[in-house]
N, C-alpha and C positions, 0 to 999 in steps of 0.2 A: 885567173884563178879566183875562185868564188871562194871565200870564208864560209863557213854554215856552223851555226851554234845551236847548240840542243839542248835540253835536258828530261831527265827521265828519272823516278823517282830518286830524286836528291843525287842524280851524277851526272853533270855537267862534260858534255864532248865538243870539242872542235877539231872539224873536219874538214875538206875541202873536194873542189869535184874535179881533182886530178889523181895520179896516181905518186905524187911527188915521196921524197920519202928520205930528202940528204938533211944533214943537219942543219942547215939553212932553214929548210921547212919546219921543220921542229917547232926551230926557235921563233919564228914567224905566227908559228901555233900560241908558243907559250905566251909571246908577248901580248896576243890580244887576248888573253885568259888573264894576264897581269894587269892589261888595263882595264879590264870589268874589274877585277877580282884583285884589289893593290895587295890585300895582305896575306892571299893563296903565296902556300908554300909550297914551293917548286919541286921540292925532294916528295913530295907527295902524289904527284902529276905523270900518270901513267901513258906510255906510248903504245898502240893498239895496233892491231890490224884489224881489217872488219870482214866480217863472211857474211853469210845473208845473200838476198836475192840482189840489192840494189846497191850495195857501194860494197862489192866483193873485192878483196885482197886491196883496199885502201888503206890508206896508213890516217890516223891522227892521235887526241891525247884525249885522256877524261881522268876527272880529278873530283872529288869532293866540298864539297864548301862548306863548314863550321855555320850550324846553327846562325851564331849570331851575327854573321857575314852576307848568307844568304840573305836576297833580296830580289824582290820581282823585277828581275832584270831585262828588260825590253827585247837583247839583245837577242834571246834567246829563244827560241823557238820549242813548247812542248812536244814529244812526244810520246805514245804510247806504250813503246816496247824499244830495246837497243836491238842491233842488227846481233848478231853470234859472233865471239871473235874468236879467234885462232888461237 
């Protein structure tokens, strides 16, 4: 299972290139958003589905990061536009 970190104007996704989706994966999700992100609040942290052409009906999370949090985080891969979600 691949990790894939993103972001897109100021919202932050992590996904993966399976179709996984039990609470296990979630929290798998959440935790490496926690470890970029120590002081991302978790009640904030939305779980997704995604439509689009290229990661249809996958599941992951996207959250926001507070101004003064944000930080050019290596981890994370710009891009363009999010997929559409459901």
């Amino acid at each position: 299972m691949e990790i894939i970190k993103e972001f897109c104007a100021g919202i932050y996704v992590i996904r993966t290139n399976t179709y996984g989706h039990t609470w296990g994966y979630f929290n798998t999700l959440l935790a490496e958003a926690i470890k970029d992100f120590p002081e991302l609040d978790n009640s904030k942290v939305e779980i997704v589905q995604f439509a689009g052409r290229r990661y249809a009906r996958t599941f992951g999370i996207q959250f926001v990061v507070d101004k003064c949090e944000e930080k050019s985080n290596k981890n994370y891969s710009e891009i363009s536009n999010l997929e559409f979600q459901y």
